[in-house]
Structure formats: C-alpha cells, structure tokens
C-alpha positions in Angstrom: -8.1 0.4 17.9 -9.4 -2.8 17.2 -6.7 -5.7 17.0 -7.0 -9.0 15.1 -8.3 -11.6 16.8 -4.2 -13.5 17.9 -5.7 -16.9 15.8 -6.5 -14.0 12.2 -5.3 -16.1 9.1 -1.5 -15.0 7.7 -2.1 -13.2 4.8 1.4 -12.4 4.0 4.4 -14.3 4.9 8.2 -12.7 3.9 10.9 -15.5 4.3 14.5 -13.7 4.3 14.1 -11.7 1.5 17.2 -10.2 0.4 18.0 -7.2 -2.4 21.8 -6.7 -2.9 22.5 -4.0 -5.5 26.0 -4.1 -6.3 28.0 -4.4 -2.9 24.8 -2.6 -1.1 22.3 -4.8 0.7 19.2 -2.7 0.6 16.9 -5.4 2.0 19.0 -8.1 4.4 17.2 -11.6 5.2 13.6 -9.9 6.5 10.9 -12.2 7.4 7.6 -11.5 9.1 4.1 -12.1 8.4 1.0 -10.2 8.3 -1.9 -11.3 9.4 -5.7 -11.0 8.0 -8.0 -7.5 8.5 -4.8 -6.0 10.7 -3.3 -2.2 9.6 0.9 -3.1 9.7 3.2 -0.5 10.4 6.7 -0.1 8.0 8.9 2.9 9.7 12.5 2.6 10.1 15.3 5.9 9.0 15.5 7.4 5.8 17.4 4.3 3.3 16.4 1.7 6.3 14.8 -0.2 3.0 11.3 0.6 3.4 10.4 1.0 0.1 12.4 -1.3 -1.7 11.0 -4.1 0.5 7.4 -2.8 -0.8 9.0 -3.4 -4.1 10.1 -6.9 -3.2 6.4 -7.5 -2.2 5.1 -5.9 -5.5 6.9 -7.2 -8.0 8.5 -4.1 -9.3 12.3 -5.3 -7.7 13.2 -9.2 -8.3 14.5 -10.3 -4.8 18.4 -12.0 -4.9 17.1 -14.0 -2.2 13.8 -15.7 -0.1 10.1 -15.9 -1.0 7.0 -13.4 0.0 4.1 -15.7 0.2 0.2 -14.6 -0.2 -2.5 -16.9 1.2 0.4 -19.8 1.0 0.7 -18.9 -2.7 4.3 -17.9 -3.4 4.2 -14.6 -5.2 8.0 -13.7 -5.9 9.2 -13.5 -9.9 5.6 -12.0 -10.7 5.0 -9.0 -12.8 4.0 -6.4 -11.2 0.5 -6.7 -13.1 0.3 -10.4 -11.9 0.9 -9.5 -8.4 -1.7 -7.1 -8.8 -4.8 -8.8 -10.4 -4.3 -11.6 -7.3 -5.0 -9.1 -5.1 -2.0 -6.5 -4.0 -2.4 -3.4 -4.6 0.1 0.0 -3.2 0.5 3.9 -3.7 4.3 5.0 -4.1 6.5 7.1 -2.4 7.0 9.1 -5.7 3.6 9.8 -6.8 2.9 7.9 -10.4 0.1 9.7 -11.3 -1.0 9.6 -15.5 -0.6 13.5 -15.3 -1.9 14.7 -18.5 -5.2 12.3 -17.9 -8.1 13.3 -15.5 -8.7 12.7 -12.0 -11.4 10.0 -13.9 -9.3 9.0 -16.2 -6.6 7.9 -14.1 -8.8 5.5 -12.0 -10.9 4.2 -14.8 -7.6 2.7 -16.5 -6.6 1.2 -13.3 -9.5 -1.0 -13.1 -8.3 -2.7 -16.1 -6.7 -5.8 -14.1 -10.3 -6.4 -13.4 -12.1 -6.3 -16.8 -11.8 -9.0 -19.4 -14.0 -7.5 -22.6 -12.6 -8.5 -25.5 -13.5 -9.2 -29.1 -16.9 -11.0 -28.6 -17.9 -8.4 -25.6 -17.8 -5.6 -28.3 -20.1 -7.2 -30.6 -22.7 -8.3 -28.1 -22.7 -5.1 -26.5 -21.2 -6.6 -23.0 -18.4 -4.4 -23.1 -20.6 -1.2 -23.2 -22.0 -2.6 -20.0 -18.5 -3.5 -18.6 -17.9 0.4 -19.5 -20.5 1.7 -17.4 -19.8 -0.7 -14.4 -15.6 0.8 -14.6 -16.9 4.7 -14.7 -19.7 4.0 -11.8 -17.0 3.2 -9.5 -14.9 5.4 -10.6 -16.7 8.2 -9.4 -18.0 6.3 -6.5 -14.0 5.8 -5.6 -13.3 9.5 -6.2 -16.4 10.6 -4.3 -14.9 8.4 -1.3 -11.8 10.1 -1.2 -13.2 13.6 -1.4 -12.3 14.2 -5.1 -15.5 13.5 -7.5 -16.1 17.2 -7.9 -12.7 17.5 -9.7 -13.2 14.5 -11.4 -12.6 16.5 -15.0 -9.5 17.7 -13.9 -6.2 16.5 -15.0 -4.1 15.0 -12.1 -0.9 17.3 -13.3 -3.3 20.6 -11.7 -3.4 18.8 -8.3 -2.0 20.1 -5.1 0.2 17.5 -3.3 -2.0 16.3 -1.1 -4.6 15.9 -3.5 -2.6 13.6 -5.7 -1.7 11.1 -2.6 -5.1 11.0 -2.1 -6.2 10.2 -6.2 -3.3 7.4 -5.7 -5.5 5.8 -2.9 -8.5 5.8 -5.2 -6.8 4.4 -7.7 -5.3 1.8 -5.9 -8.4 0.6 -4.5 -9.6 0.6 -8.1 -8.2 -2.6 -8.5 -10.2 -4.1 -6.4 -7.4 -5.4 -3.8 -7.4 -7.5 -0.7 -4.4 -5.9 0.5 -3.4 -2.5 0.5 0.2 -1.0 0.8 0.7 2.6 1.2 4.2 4.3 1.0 4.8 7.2 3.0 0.4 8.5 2.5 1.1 11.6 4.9 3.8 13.0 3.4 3.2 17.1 2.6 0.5 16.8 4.8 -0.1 18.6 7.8 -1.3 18.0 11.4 -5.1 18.3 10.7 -4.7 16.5 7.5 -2.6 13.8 9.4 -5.6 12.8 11.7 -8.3 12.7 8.6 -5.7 10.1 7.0 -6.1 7.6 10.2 -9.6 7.8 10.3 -9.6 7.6 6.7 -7.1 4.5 6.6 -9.2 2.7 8.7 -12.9 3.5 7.3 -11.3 2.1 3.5 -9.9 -1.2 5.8 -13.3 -1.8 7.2 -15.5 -0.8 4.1 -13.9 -3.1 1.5 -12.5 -5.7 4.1 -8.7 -5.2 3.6 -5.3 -5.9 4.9 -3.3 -2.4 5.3 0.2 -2.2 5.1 1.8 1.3 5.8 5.3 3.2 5.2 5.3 6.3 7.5 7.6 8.6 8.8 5.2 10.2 11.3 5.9 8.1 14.3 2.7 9.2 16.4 0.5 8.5 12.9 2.0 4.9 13.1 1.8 4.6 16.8 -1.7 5.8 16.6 -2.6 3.8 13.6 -1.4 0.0 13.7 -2.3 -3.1 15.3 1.8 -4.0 14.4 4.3 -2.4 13.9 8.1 -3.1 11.8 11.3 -1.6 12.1 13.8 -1.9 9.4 17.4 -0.3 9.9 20.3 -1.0 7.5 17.8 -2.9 5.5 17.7 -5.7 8.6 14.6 -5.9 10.4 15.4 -5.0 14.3 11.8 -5.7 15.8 8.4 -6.6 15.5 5.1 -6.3 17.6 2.6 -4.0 19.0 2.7 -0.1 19.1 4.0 0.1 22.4 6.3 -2.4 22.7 8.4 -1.6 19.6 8.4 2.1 21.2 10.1 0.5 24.6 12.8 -1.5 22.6 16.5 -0.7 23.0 17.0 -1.6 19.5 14.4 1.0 18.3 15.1 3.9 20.4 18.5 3.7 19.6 18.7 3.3 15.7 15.3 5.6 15.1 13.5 7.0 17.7 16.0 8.7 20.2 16.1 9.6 23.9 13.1 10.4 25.8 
C-alpha cells in the first residue's frame, strides 16, 4: 500500500459537523480532513453515524452545525446535484438503483451532471455527438466493472452483488474526483472481498481519485486504507493509520474487542 506523500493537498476538510434529529445527535462536532489521491477508512458500530455523515458530505442531510469544505470551497447547503457536478460522487448503503431501466440505462442517465446539450445542440447535430460520447463510456464503465455483457439487462434482475458493483459504475459516471463508497462489500463473500480491494484501488489509480470508504469488514479496511476513522455515538474517537487506530484503547473498546 502506497501512502500519500505527508505534504498531499487537503481535499476535504469537515469542521464540527453536527446532525441532531430531534433529541438524537446522529453526527456530534466531527472534524478531519482528507487528503489528495489517499483511500480513507469510515468504520465505527452499527448507528456510530457513518452514513449520515456521508450524507452531511453529500448534500442529501443539511448539517445543524459546521462546514465540509472541498479544495477550500465550502460545500455545505448544496443540492445533492450541485455537490455532485463539482466533483463528489458516492454509492449508498441501500442500493438506489433505477430498477426497471438497464444495466446501460442506469449509467447513461448518470452522466447527465456532465452534459450540457440543449436547444441549439439539437439542431446542429452536437447533441447526437454528445449521445454517442455518454453511451461510449457507458459501456466502457460497465466493461470495467465486469458487467458490459449484461448491459441489456434491467438492474431489478441483478444479484446483490452485481448491483453494488452497477452503483460503482454509475458513480464514476459522473466523472468525480472523489469517490465515497458506503458499506461496497456488503453480501459479498471472502473471495469477492479481495477482488473489491484490488478493484478499489485499480479505479483510484485509473481515473486519479480520492476514495472514501464505509466498511464493516475490519480486515478489508485494515487492508485497504492509507487512514482510517472511527465514529462511535456519532463522535469521532480516532484518526490515523491502519495500525495505529487498531492499537487504540478508545477503539478496541467501543468496536473492535479483546484480542
């Protein structure tokens, strides 16, 4: 595993955000940054705030409190689309597939936060052009992940595993310069587990990206990340590299056990 050089530019900076819903505090006063080209670790136990925190960063939750910052651009109060066309793009922990579209179909509409025919591109023939470009990489996305001979298929008639996988493509469909991925292994097993890390990091170092990851798998994370983040109670009780957030007391104690 190669780390970031220690002087890699912050790509993403998180300054207390908070989420309170009602009397709960899902998300409690986290801040860490993330730095360029590096794959960052989210674990932490199940309703630590993992995903809601992905949320925050995505603009599908308004925080009730600090500011998530990309290349010093403050980020927070976007739409969700807005967040996405500046370059932040994730899978989620409940798959949100378009199930009665195709394996195709589903990527090709993604890449609309990329493609700007209108009116004028119609009748000058530019948006034909634009077509072609969108369902090029389209199946060059699906042939990446493994899928392009199912392209015809609709996404409903896909095994579990499949579908994570057609959220990947799709996500990288819009083009992003980071990528966050909630909980990719889940349903998978122990082979399919390994093919994911390699996998995780050829997409990093073929289109250049920052990787952030929600994982339950401890030894997929371990194995996986330059960093790694530990939420617990929605607070964030560490930060650092692999090994040394597997020797802290806090860690062991709220999510990882004895020896």
């Amino acid at each position: 595993m190669n780390a970031p050089p220690v002087q890699a530019t912050t790509v993403l900076e998180a300054r207390g955000l908070t989420r309170r819903f009602g009397g709960l505090v899902a998300v409690n006063d986290v801040s860490f940054s993330v730095r360029e080209g590096e794959i960052f670790g989210l674990i932490g136990p199940n309703g630590a705030g993992k995903t809601t925190l992905f949320n925050l960063m995505t603009g599908l939750t308004p925080p009730s409190a600090g500011t998530l910052s990309y290349r010093g651009t403050r980020v927070t109060g976007l739409a969700p689309h807005r967040v996405a066309a500046l370059g932040l793009s994730r899978t989620f922990q409940n798959i949100r597939l378009f199930r009665a579209l195709s394996a195709l179909e589903n990527v090709k509409i993604a890449q609309h936060v990329r493609t700007g025919a209108g009116l004028w591109a119609g009748v000058f023939g530019t948006a034909r052009a634009e077509e072609a470009r969108v369902e090029e990489r389209a199946w060059a996305l699906l042939d990446l992940v493994g899928l392009a001979d199912r392209a015809g298929e609709l996404a409903a008639n896909f095994s579990y595993g499949d579908q994570r996988r057609l959220e990947i493509a799709r996500a990288l469909a819009t083009e992003p310069r980071v990528l966050l991925l909630d909980e990719p292994a889940a349903g998978m097993n122990t082979a399919e587990k390994a093919a994911l890390t390699s996998f995780i990091r050829e997409v990093r170092d073929r289109f250049d990206l920052t990787v952030l990851v929600i994982e339950h798998h401890v030894p997929l994370v371990m194995n996986l990340c330059d960093r790694v983040a530990v939420l617990n109670f929605g607070e964030l009780i560490a930060v650092g590299d692999p090994a040394s957030v597997q020797r802290d007391p806090k860690v062991i104690e709220a999510y990882l056990g004895g020896e």
